[in-house]
C-alpha positions as CSV (number, residue, x, y, z in Angstrom):
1,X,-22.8,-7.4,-129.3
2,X,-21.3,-8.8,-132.6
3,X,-19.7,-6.1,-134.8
4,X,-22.2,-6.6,-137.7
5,X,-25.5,-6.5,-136.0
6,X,-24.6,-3.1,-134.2
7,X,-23.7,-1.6,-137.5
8,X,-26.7,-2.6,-139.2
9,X,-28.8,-0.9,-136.3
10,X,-26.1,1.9,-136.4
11,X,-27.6,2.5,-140.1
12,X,-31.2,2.0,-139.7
13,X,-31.3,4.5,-137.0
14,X,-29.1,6.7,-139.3
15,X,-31.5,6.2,-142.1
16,X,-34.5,6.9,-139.9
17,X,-32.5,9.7,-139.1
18,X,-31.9,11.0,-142.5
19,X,-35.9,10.7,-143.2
20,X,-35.7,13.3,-140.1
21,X,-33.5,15.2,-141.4
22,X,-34.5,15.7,-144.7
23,X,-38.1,16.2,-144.0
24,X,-37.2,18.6,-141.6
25,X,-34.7,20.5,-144.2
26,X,-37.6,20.3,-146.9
27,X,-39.7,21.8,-144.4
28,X,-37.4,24.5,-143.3
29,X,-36.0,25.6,-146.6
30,X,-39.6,25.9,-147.7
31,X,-40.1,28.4,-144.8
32,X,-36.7,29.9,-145.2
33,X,-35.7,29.8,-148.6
34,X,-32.0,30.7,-150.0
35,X,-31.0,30.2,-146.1
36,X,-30.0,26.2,-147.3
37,X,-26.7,26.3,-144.9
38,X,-28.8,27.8,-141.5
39,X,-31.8,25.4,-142.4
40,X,-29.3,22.7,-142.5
41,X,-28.0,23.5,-139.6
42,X,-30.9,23.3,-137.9
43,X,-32.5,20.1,-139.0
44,X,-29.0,18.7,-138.2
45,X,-29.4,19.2,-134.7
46,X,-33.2,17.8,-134.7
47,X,-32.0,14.5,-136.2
48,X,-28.0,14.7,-133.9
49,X,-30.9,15.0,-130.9
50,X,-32.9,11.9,-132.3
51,X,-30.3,9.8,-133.3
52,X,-28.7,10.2,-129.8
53,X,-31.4,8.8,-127.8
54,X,-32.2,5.8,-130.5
55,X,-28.4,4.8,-130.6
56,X,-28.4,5.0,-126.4
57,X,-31.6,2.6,-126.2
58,X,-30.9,0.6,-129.5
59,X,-27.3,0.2,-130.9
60,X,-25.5,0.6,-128.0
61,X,-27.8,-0.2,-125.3
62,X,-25.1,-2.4,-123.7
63,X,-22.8,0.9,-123.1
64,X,-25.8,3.5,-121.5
65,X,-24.9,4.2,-117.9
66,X,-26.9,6.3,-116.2
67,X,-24.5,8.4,-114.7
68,X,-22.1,8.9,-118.0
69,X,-25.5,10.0,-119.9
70,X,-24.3,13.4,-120.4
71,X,-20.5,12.3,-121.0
72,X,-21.8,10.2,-123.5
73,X,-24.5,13.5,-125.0
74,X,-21.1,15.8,-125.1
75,X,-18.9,13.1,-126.6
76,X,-21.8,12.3,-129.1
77,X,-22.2,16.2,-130.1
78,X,-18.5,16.6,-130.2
79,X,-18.2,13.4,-132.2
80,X,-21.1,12.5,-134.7
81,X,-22.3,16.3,-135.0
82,X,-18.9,17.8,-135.4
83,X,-18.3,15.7,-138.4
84,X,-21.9,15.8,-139.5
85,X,-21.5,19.6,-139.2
86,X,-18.8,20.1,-141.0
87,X,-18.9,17.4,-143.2
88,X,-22.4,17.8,-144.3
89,X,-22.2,21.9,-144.2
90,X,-18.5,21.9,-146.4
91,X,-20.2,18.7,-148.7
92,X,-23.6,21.4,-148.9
93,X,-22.4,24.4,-150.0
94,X,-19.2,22.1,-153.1
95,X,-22.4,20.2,-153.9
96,X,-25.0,22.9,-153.8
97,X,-22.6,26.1,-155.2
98,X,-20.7,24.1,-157.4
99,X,-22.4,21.5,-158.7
100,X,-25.6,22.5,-158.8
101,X,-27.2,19.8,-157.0
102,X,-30.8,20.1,-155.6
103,X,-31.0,20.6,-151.9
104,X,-32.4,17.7,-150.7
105,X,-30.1,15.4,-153.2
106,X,-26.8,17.1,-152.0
107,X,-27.7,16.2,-148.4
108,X,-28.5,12.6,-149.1
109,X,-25.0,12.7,-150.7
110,X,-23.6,14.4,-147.9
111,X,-25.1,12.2,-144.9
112,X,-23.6,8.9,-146.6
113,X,-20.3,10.6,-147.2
114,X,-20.3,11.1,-143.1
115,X,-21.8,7.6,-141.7
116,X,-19.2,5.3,-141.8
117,X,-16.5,8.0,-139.7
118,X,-19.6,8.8,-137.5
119,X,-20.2,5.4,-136.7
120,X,-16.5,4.9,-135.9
121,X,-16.6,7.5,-133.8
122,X,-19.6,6.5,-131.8
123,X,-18.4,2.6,-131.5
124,X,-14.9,3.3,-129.5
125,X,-15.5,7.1,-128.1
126,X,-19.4,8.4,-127.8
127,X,-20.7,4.9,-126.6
128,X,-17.7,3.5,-125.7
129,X,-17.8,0.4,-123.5
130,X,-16.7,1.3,-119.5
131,X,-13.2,0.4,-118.8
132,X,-13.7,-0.7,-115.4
133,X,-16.7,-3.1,-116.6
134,X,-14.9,-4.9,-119.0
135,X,-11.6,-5.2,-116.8
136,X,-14.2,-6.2,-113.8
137,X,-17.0,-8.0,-115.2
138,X,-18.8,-9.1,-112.0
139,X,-18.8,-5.3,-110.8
């Protein structure tokens, strides 16, 4: 698949994704509010879980094998939720703490900051293509 056309579906899942995510964090830090870092947390993992299975059947549909599904779940968690974790939970609390920024505005900020690395990431380690296929197409 050409380079450009999986990015763009990389990004439309990812900004599905955010909707997710930041619908789900309004939701959460309206139930738990002044707990911004644990309900980011947790609507991270909702949208790590969505995107997963909409980059498996639609960006890299090519690259799902049945029987690296769970590779490919671990390498995607340790991957694209690692550096969303981090990324988005260090980028939270600079842009929450210390610059004041609404919730919802510092995790927009945060998710963009995190998508190009995450989509790295997924291209040539969560999804990567199988070895043996590409050096044995007919197999």
């Amino acid at each position: 698949m050409n380079f450009l056309i999986r990015f763009s579906k990389f990004n439309l899942v990812g900004a599905i994704g955010m909707a997710v995510q930041l619908s789900s964090l309004a939701l959460f830090n309206r139930l738990a509010p002044g707990h911004y870092l644990i309900v980011s947390a947790v609507a991270l993992e909702l949208t790590l879980v969505h995107n997963f299975i909409w980059h498996l059947h639609y960006t890299w549909p090519d690259r799902r094998r049945r029987s690296a599904l769970l590779t490919q779940l671990l390498r995607f968690h340790l991957s694209n939720g690692m550096v969303s974790m981090l990324g988005n939970l260090g980028l939270m609390r600079l842009l929450v703490q210390r610059a004041h920024l609404p919730v919802l505005a510092a995790n927009t900020a945060a998710i963009c900051c995190c998508s190009v690395l995450n989509f790295s990431l997924g291209n040539d380690w969560a999804f990567a293509p199988n070895s043996h296929a590409i050096e044995n197409p007919t197999h």
